[in-house]
C-alpha positions as CSV (number, residue, x, y, z in Angstrom):
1,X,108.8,320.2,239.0
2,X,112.0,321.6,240.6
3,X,114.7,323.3,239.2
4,X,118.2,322.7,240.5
5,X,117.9,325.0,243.4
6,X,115.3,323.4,244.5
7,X,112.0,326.0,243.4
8,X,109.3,325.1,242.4
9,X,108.2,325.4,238.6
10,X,105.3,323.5,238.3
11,X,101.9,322.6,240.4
12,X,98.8,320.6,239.7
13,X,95.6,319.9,241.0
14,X,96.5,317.3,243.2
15,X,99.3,319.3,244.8
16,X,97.1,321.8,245.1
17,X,94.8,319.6,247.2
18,X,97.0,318.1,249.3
19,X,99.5,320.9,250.5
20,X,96.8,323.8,250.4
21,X,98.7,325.8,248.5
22,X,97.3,327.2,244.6
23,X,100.0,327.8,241.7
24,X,100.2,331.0,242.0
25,X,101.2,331.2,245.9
26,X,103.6,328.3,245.7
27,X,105.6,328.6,241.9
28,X,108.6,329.8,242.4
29,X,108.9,329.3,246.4
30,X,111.4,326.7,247.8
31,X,110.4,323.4,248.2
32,X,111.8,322.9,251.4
33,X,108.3,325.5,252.5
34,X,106.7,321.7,253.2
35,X,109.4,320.6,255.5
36,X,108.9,320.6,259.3
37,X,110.8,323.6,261.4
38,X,113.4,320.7,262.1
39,X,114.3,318.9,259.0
40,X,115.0,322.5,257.9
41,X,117.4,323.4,260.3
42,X,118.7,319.7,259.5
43,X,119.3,320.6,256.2
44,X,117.5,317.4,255.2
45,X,115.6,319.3,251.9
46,X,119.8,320.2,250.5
47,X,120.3,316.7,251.4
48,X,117.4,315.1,249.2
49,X,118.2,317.1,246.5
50,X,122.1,315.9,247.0
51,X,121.1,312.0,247.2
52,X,118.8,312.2,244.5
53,X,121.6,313.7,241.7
54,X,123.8,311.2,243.0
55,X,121.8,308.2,242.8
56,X,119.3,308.8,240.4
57,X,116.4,308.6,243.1
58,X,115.3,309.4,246.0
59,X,112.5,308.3,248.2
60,X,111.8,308.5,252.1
61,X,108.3,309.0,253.8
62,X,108.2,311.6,256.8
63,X,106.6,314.4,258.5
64,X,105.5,317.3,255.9
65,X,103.8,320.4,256.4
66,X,100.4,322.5,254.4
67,X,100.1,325.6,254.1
68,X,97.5,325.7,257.2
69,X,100.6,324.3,259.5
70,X,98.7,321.0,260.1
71,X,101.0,317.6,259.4
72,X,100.8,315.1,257.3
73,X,102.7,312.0,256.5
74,X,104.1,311.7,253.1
75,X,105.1,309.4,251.0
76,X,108.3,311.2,248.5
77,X,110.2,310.1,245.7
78,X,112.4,312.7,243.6
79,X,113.9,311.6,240.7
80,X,116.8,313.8,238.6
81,X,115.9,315.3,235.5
82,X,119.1,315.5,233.0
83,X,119.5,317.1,229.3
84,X,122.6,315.7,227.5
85,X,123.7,314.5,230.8
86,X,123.1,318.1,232.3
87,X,121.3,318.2,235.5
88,X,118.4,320.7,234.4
89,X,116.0,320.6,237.6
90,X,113.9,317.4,239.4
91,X,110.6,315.9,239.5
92,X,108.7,315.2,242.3
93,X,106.0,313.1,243.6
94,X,104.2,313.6,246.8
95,X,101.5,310.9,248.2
96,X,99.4,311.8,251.2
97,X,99.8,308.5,253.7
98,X,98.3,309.9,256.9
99,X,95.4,307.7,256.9
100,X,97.4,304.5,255.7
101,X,100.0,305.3,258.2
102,X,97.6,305.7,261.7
103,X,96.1,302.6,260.5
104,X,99.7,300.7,260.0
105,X,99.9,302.3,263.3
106,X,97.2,301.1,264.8
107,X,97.7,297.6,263.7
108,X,101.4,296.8,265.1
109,X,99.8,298.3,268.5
110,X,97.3,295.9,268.3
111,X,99.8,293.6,267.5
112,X,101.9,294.8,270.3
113,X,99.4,294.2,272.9
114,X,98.2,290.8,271.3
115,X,101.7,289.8,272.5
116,X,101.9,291.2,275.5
117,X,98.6,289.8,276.1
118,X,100.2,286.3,274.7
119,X,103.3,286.4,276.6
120,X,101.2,287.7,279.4
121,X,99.2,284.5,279.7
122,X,100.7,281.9,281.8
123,X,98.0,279.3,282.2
124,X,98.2,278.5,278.5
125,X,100.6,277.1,275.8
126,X,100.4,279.9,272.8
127,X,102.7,279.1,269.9
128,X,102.6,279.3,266.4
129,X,103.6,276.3,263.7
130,X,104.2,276.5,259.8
131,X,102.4,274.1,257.3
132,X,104.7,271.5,258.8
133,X,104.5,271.5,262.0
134,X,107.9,273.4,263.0
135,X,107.5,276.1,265.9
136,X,107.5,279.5,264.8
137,X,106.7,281.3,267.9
138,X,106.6,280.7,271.9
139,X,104.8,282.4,274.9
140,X,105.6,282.1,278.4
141,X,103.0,279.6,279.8
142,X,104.5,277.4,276.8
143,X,107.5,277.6,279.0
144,X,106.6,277.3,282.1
145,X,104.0,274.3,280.9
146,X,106.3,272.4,278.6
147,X,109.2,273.3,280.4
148,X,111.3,274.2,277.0
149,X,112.9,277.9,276.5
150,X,111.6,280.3,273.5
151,X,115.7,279.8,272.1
152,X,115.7,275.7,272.7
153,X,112.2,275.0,271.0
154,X,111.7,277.9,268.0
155,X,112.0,275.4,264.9
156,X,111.9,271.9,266.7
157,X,108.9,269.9,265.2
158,X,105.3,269.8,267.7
159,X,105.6,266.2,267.8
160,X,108.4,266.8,270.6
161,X,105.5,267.0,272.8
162,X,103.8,263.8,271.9
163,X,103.9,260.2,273.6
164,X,106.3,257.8,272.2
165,X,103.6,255.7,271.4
166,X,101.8,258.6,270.1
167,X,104.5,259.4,267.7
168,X,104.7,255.7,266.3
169,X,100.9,255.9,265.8
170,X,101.0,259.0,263.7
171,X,99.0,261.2,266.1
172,X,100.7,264.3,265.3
173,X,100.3,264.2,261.3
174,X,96.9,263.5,261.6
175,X,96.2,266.3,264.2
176,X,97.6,268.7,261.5
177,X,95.5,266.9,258.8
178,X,92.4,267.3,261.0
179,X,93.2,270.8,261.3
180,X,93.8,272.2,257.8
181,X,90.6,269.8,256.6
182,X,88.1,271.2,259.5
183,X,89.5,274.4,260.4
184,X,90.0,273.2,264.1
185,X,91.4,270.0,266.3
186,X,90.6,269.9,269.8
187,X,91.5,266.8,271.7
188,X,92.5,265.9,275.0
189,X,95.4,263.2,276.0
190,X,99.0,262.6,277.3
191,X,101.8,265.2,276.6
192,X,105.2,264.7,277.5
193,X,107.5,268.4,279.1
194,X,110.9,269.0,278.6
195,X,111.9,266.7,281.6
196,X,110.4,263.8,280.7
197,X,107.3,263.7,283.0
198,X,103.7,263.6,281.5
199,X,100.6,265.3,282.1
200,X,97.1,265.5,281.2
201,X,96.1,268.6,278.1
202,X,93.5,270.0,276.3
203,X,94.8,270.8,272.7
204,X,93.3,272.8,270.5
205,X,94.5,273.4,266.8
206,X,93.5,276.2,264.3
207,X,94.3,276.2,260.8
208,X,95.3,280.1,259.8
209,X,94.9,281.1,255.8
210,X,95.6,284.2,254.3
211,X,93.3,285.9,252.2
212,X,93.5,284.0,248.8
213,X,92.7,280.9,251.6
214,X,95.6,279.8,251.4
215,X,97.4,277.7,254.3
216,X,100.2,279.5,256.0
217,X,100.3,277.7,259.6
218,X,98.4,276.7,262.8
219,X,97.8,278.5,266.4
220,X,97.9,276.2,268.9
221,X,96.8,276.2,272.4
222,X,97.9,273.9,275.4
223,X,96.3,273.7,278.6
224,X,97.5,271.5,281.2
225,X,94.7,269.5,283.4
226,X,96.4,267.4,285.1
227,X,95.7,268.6,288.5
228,X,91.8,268.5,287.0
229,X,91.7,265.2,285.9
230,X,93.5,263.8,289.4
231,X,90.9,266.1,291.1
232,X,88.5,264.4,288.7
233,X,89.2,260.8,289.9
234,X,89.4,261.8,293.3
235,X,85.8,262.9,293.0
236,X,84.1,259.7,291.5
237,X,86.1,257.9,293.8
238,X,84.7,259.4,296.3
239,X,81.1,259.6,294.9
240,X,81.8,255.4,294.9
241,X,82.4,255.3,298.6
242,X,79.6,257.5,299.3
243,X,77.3,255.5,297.5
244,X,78.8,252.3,298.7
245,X,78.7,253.8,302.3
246,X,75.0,254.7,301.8
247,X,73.8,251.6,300.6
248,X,75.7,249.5,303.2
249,X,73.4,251.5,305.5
250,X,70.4,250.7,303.9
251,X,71.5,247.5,304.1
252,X,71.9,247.8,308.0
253,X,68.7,248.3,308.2
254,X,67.7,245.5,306.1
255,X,69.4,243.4,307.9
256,X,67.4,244.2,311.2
257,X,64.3,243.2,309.4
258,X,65.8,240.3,307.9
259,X,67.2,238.4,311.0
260,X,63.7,238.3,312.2
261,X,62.3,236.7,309.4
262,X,65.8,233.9,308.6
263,X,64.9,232.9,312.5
264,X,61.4,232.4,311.8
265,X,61.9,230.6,308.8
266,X,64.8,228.2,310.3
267,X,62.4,227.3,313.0
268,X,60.4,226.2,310.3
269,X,63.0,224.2,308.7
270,X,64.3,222.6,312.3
271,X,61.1,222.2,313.9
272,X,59.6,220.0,310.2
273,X,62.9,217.8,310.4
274,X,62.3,217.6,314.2
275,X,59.1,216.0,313.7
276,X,60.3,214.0,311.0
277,X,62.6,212.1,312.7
278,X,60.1,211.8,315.4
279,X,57.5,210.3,313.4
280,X,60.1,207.9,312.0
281,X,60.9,206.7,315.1
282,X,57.6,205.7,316.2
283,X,57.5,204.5,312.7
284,X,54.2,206.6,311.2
285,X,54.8,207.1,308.5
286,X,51.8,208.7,307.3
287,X,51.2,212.1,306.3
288,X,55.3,212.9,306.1
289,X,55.0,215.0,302.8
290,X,53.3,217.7,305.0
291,X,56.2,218.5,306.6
292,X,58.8,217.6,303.7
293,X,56.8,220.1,301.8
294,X,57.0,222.7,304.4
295,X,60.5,222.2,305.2
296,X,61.1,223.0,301.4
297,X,58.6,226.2,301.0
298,X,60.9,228.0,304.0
299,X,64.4,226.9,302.4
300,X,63.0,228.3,299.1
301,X,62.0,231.6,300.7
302,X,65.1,231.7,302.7
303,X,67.1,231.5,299.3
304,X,64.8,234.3,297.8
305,X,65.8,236.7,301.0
306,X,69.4,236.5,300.5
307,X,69.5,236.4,296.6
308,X,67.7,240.2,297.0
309,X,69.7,241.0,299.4
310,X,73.1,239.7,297.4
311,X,72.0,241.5,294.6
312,X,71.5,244.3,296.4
313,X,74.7,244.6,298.1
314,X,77.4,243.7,294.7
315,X,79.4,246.8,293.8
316,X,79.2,247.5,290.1
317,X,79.4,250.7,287.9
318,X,76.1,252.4,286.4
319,X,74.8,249.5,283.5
320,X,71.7,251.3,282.2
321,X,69.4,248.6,280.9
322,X,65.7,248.5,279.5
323,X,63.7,247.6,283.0
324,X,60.1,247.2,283.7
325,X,59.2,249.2,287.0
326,X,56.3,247.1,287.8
327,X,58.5,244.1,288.3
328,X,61.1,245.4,289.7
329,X,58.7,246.9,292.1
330,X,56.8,243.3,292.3
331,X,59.9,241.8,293.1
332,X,61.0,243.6,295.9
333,X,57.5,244.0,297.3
334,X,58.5,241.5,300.0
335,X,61.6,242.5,301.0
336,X,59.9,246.3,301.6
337,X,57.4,244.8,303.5
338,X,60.0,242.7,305.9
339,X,61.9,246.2,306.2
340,X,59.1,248.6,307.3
341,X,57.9,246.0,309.5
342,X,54.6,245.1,310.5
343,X,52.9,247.8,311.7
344,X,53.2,249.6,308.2
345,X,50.6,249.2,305.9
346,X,52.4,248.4,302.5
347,X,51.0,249.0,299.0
348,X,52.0,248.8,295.7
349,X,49.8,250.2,292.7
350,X,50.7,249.4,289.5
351,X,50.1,250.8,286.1
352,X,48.3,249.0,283.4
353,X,50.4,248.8,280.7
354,X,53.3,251.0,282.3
355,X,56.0,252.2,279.8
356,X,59.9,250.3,279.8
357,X,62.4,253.3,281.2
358,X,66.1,252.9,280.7
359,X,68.8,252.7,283.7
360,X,70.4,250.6,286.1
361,X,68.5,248.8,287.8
362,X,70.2,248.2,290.8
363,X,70.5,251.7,291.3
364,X,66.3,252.3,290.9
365,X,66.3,249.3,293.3
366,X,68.3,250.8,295.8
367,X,66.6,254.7,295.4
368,X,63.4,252.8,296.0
369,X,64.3,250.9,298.9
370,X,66.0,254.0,300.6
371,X,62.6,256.2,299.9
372,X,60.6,253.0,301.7
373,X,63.0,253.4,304.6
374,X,62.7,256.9,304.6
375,X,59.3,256.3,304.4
376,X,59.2,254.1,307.8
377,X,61.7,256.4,310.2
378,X,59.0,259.2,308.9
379,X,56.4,256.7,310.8
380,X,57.4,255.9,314.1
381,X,54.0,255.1,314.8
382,X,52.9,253.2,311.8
383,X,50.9,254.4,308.9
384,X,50.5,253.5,305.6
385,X,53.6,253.3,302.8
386,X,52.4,253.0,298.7
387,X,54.7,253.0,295.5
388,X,52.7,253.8,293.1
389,X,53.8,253.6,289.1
390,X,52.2,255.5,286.0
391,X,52.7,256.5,282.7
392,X,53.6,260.7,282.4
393,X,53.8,263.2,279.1
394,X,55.6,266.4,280.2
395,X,55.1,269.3,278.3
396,X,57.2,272.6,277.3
397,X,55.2,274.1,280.2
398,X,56.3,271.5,283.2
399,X,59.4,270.5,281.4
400,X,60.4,274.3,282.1
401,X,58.6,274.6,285.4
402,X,60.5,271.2,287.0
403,X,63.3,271.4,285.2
404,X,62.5,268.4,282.4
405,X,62.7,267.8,278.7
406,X,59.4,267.3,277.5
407,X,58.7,263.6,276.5
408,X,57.5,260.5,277.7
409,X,58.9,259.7,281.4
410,X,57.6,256.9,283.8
411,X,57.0,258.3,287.8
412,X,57.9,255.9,290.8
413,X,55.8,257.8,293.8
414,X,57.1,256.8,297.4
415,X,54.0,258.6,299.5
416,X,54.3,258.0,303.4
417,X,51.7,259.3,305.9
418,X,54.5,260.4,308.8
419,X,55.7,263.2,309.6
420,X,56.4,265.2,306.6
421,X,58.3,268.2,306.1
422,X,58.5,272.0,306.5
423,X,59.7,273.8,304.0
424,X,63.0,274.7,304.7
425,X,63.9,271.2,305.2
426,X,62.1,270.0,302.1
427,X,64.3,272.6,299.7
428,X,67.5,270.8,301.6
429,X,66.6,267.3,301.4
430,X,68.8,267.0,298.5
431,X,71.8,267.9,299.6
432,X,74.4,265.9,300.4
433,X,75.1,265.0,304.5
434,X,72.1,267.1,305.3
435,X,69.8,264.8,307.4
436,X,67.1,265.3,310.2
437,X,68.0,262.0,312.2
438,X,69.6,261.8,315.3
439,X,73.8,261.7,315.1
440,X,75.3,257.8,314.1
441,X,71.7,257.4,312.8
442,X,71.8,258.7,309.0
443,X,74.6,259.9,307.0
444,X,72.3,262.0,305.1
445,X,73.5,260.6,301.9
446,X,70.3,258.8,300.4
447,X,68.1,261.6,298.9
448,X,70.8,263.7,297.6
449,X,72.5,259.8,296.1
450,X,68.9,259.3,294.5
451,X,69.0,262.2,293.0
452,X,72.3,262.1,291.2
453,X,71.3,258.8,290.3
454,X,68.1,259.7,288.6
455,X,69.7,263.0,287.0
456,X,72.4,261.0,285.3
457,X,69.8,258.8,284.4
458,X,68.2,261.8,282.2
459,X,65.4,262.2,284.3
460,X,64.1,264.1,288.0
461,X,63.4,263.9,291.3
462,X,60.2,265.9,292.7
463,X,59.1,266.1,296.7
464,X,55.7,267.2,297.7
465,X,55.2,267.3,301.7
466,X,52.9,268.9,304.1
467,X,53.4,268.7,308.0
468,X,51.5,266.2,309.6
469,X,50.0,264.7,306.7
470,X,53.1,262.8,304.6
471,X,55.8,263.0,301.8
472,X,55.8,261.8,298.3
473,X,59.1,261.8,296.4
474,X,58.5,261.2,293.3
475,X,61.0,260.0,290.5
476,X,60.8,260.6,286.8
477,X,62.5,258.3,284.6
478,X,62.5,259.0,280.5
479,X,60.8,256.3,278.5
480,X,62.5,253.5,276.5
481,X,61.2,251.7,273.3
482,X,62.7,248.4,273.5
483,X,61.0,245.7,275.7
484,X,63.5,244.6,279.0
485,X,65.5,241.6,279.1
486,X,63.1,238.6,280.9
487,X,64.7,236.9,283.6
488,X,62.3,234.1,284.2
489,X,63.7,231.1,285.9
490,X,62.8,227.8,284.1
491,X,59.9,225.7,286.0
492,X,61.3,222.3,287.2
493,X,59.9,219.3,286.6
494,X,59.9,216.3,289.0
495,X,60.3,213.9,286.3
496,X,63.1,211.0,286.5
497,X,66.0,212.2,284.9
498,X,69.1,209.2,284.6
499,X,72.7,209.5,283.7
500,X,74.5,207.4,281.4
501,X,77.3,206.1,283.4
502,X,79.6,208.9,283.5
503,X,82.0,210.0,286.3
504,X,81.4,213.2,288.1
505,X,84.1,214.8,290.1
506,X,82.5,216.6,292.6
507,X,84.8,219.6,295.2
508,X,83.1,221.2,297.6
509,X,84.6,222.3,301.5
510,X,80.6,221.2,303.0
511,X,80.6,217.8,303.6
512,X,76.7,217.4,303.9
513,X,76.8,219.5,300.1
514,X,79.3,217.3,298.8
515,X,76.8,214.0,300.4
516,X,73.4,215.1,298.6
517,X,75.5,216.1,295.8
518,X,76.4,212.4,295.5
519,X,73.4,210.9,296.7
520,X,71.4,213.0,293.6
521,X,74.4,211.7,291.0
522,X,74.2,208.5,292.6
523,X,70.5,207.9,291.9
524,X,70.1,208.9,288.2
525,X,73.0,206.8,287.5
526,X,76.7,208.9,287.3
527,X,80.0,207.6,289.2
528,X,80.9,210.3,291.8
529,X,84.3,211.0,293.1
530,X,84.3,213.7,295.7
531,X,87.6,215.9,297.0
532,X,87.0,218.8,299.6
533,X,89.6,220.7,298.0
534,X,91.2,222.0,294.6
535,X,94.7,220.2,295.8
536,X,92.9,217.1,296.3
537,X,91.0,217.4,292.5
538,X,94.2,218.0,290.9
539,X,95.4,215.1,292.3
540,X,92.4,212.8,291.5
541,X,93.0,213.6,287.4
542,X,96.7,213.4,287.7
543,X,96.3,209.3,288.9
544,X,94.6,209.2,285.6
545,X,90.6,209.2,286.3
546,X,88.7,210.4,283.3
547,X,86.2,212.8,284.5
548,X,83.2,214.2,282.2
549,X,81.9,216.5,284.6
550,X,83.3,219.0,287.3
551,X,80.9,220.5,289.6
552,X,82.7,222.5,292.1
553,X,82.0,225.8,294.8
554,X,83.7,228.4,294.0
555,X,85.2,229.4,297.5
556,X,87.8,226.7,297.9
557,X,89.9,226.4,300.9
558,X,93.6,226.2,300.5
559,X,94.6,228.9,298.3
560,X,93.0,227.7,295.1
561,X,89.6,228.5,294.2
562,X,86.6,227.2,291.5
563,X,87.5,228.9,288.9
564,X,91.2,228.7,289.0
565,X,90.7,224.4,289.9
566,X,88.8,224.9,286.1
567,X,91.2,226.4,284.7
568,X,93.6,224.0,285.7
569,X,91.8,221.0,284.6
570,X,90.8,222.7,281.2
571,X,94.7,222.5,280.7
572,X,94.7,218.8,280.1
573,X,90.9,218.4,279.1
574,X,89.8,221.5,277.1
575,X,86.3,220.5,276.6
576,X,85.7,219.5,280.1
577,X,82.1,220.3,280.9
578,X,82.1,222.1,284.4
579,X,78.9,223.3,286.8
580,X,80.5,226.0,289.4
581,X,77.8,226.2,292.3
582,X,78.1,229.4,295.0
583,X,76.7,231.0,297.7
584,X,77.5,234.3,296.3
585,X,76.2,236.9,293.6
586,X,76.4,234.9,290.4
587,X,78.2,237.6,288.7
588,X,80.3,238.1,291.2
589,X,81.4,234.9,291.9
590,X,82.7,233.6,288.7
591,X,84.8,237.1,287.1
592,X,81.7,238.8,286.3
593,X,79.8,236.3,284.5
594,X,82.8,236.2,281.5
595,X,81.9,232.1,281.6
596,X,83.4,230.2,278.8
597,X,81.8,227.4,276.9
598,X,81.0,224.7,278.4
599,X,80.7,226.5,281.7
600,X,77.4,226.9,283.7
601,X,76.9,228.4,287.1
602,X,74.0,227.3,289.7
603,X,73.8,229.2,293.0
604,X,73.0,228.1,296.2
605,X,70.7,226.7,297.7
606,X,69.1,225.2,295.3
607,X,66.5,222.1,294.8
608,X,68.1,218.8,294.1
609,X,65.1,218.4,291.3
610,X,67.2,221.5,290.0
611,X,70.8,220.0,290.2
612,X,69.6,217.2,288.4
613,X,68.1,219.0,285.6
614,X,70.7,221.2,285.2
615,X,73.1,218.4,284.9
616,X,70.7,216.7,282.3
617,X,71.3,220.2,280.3
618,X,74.7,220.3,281.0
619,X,76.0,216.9,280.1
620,X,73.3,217.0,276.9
621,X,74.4,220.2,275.4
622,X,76.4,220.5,272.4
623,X,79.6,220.7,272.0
């Protein structure tokens, strides 16, 4: 207590503790003994004592001092004591706030630099949003991102940033609803800046609560990735024409191989109709079938050759399939032995009861190919090339010492006796445009293409070498439970197939097609009109002829091709049954094999035994 001077009258315990001072040093000394050297000479303790009779109360924190001269920060309220409306002295309350005050303190100067740290940061979008959504609070990347100033977008709703089409969906409401359910959104997608122009973010949303949990706003966090997503596309474009440039050299080299073996089978073909026609001029006619039959065996393996080699060559993205290794490897077991040439001894050992894998198989087809090649340039002077498949568990111990998951994989082995390797060449084999062959020779593309291939694939690629003695590369491809898709081609019967009278409009630009073509409808009974053209067709239904079959090529001269001539003629005749024969990759050739009903493709060359019966399936299907 006070009286109305302003000395003191009364002091407890907790005076006592906090100022330093017992009752007997302090009772009867001036208050104003607590006040700092300053407020003193202000006059502040008068003051206080002034504002307090006047307005009933007074309270302030500040600077006070103990009887040991050390500071504190104090909390003070004085209130006016009065007796019949007589001011009779004051009480006073003092609260010790040092330790509340350092940590207030401390936690607007970590707020301070939180900001400057915020507004500091000018690769990201750092703003604040209410339970609705409105802007509360803007840093500078925000600005320089989005374009918007702090005074233009404080209170403007977040959907400002969204796609129109965005907006109409409701993307922004559920983003907040995502948010305060989960505790976090992160999403990436189209934002739209102050300007108009778009570009490519990473969002991420926080839901804030206070302590009783509940919501109070969101942080959110803009980063723009444009230039990353362009650089992105860039990059697997140009991983496509890498791989597309490395697997047209492989197929450069195939194609060396290749020419050898089309000549020696066309000689075949020639030289049996040569003889043929000779024979039927002196008029034997004994013994033909020999050379009929021979005649037919080297068309059939020409048609093998460049089916491979078609399907080999398409373009197509990564179409991870169930595939069996061993007949994958079976089937391409020729064409490897055409391309390492003869004086390579070529091998292929095959698991018993090999394991399914999972992954394109196009791609395996071509890392296998490329290791067989490989495999040959390491063998200038002949030797001995196997691929060898088997079933492999990898442990935690190999899984960590080749870089695996342990699991069930099943290993391709390419193993050459060349050359090999030293070491410093083997550790770079892998990387891309590194190659040991001679400039214009090898773009040093296939080992390090293999590998991404079979690392994206979930598997590895391992090379053991030794100079003078050979390579193997070895892949590793993880298991798959499900059986692959069989591709086995139907076997053809000679049997008499016959037609029931129908009319067959046949288009193709090769007049000799278009003549066995007819000659094989004419025998089993159809009516055949033929046109060289899809102008020519159109015309032939537009003078009124009912047709009940279309076979036509696909590569049409004159601007209109197979598929667009079946279109066309499905516009009048919806159910029209239609056969497209090509030369090229199936898929390929008709819009990547997206074939509606009642269509049917057959690719050349094929056996007229096989035209026939496919017609016989065509014209007898349901409809």
């Amino acid at each position: 207590m006070l009286d109305t001077h302003g000395r003191i009258q009364s002091w407890n315990p907790g005076a006592a503790r906090i100022k330093g001072y017992s009752a007997d040093e302090i009772i009867g000394k001036h208050f104003s003994v607590f006040y700092t050297e300053e407020d003193r000479n202000a006059g502040v303790p008068e003051a206080v004592l002034k504002v307090a009779a006047k307005e009933g109360r007074f309270h302030a924190e500040g600077w006070r001092v103990r009887k040991d001269g050390s500071r504190f920060w104090a909390m003070v309220v004085i209130d006016p004591i009065f007796d019949d409306g007589i001011l009779t002295g004051f009480a006073k309350v003092t609260r010790d706030m040092t330790e509340h005050r350092e940590m207030q303190l401390a936690a607007l100067e970590t707020e301070r630099r939180f900001r400057l740290l915020v507004q500091g940061v000018t690769d990201y979008a750092i703003y604040m949003l209410n339970p609705e959504g409105n802007i509360t609070n803007w840093n500078t990347g925000a600005e320089r991102i989005k374009g918007y100033s702090e005074a233009e977008i404080l209170g403007q709703h977040f959907s400002i940033f969204y796609t129109s089409e965005d907006k109409e969906a409701g993307l922004p409401a559920r983003v907040l609803e995502a948010a305060g359910r989960e505790g976090r959104y992160e999403a990436e997608g189209w934002r739209v800046r102050k300007d108009g122009n778009k570009f490519w973010a990473n969002v991420i949303v926080d839901a804030i609560r206070d302590d009783k949990g509940q919501l109070i706003g969101f942080a959110k966090v803009t980063r723009d990735l444009t230039e990353r997503l362009a650089t992105q596309r860039e990059l697997e474009q140009s991983r496509e024409q890498l791989f597309q440039a490395q697997k047209m050299e492989a197929i450069g080299q195939l194609t060396g191989g290749l020419a050898h073996d089309f000549n020696n089978l066309l000689t075949g073909i020639s030289g049996s109709l040569d003889v043929l026609k000779m024979r039927l001029a002196q008029g034997r006619i004994d013994d033909l079938s020999r050379y009929i039959t021979s005649a037919q065996g080297a068309t059939k393996r020409a048609a093998a050759l460049t089916h491979r080699l078609l399907a080999f060559a398409r373009r197509q993205t990564l179409d991870p399939k169930p595939v069996s290794v061993n007949d994958l490897v079976s089937d391409m077991e020729e064409m490897i032995r055409r391309t390492v040439g003869p004086s390579i001894d070529t091998e292929a050992v095959l698991a018993i009861g090999l394991w399914t894998t999972i992954c394109d198989a196009n791609q395996l087809e071509n890392a296998i190919l490329n290791l067989c090649i490989n495999a040959k340039d390491a063998m200038p002077e002949g030797g001995r090339l196997t691929i060898e498949t088997a079933n492999m568990w990898v442990d935690d111990h190999i899984g960590k010492e080749r870089d695996m998951r342990p699991g069930q994989y099943v290993k391709i082995s390419v193993t050459d006796t060349g050359t090999g390797m030293p070491p410093d060449v083997a550790a770079r084999a892998f990387d891309p445009f590194f190659t040991t062959k001679p400039t214009g020779h090898g773009t040093g593309l296939g080992l390090s293409m293999i590998y991404g291939f079979v690392r994206q694939s979930g598997g590895q690629v391992r090379i053991y070498t030794e100079m003078g003695k050979g390579t193997t590369v070895a892949l590793y491809l993880p298991r798959h439970w499900l059986s692959p898709q069989q591709n086995e081609q139907p076997q053809i019967e000679e049997t008499q197939l016959s037609g029931e009278g129908g009319t067959v409009l046949v288009v193709d630009d090769e007049p000799l097609i278009r003549m066995l073509i007819t000659e094989v409808l004419g025998e089993i009974g159809y009516r055949v009109i033929e046109a060289a053209d899809g102008a020519t067709a159109l015309k032939t239904v537009e003078a009124g002829e009912k047709i009940d079959l279309l076979i036509t090529d696909v590569g049409l001269p004159g601007g209109m091709n197979g598929r667009q001539l079946a279109d066309a003629m499905r516009q009048t005749e919806p159910k029209l049954k239609i056969l497209f024969i090509t030369g090229y990759a199936e898929n390929a050739a008709v819009g990547n094999g997206h074939l509606a009903p009642g269509m049917h493709v057959l690719t050349k060359p094929f056996a007229m035994e096989r035209l026939a019966s496919k017609i016989a399936d065509i014209v007898n299907e349901e409809e």
